[in-house]
C-alpha positions as CSV (number, residue, x, y, z in Angstrom):
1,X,-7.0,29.0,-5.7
2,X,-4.2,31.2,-5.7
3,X,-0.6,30.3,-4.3
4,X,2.8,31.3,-4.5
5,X,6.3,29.6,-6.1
6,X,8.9,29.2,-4.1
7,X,12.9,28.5,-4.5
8,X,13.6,25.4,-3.5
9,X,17.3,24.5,-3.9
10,X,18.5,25.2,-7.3
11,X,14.7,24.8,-8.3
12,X,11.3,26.3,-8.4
13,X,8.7,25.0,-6.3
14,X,5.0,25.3,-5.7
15,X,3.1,24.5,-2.1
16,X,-0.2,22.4,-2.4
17,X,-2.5,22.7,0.1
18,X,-3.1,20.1,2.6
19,X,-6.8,19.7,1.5
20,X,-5.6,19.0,-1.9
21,X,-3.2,16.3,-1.0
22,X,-6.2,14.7,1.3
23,X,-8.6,14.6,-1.7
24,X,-6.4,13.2,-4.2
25,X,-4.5,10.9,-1.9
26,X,-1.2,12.6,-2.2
27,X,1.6,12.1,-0.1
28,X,6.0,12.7,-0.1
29,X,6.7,10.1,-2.8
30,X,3.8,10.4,-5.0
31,X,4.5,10.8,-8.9
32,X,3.0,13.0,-10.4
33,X,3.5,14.4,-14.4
34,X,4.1,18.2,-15.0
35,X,3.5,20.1,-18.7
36,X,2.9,23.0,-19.8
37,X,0.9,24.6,-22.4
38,X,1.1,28.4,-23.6
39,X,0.8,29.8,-20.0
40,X,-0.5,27.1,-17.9
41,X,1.2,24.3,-16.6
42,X,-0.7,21.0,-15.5
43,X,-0.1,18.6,-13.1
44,X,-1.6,15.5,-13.3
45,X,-1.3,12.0,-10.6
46,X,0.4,9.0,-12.1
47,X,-1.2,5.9,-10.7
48,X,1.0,4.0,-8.5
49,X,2.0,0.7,-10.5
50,X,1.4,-2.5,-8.5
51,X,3.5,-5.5,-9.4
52,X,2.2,-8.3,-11.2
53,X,2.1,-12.0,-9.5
54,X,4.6,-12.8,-12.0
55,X,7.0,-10.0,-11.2
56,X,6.0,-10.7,-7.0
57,X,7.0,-14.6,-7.7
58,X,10.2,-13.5,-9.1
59,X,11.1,-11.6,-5.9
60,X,10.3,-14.9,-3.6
61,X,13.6,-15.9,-2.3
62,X,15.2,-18.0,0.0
63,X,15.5,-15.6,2.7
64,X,11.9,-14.1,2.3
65,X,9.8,-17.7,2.0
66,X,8.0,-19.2,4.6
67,X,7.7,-22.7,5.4
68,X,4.5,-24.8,4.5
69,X,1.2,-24.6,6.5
70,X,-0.9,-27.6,6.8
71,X,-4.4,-25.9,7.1
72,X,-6.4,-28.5,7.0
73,X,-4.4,-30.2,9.6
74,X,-4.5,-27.3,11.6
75,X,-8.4,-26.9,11.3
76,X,-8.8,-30.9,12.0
77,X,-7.3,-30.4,15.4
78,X,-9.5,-28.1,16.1
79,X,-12.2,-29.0,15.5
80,X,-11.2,-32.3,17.6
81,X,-10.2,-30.4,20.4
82,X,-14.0,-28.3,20.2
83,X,-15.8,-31.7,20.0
84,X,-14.1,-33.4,22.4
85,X,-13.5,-30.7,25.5
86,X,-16.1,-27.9,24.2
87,X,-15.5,-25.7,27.2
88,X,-11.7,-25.7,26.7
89,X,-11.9,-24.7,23.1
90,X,-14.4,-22.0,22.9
91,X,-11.7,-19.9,24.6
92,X,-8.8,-20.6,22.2
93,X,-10.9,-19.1,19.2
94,X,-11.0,-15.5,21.2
């Protein structure tokens, strides 16, 4: 494929095609590496890094941290409301 470089700013850009982007899951944000070698010049996708569960504990806070859920509570009752009025309840699980 052939394609032209634009200015973009004070810089040099280069257009990819929308079919591109679609097959390799690109998007406005994505990082990508660039080098170049005798005439070429590569681009390559960087993986996006996902933060650990350590480094998603550490951004638990106060203001972000729900309160407590008593599943089992929560599943006792209904299973005591099914049992007990099983008309009623069917209707509550849709």
């Amino acid at each position: 494929m052939e394609t032209t470089i634009k200015k973009w700013g004070n810089s040099l850009a280069v257009r990819l095609p929308k079919h591109i982007t679609q097959k390799l899951a690109l998007r406005e944000g994505s990082r990508v590496k660039l080098w170049e070698r005798k005439k070429e010049v590569a681009v390559s996708l960087i993986p996006p890094q996902h933060p650990s569960l350590k480094e998603m504990v550490r951004m638990i806070t106060p203001e972000n941290i729900h309160p407590e859920i008593d599943f089992l509570l929560h599943a006792s009752q209904k299973s005591f409301d099914f049992w007990n009025n099983p008309d009623d309840a069917i209707y509550d699980t849709l």
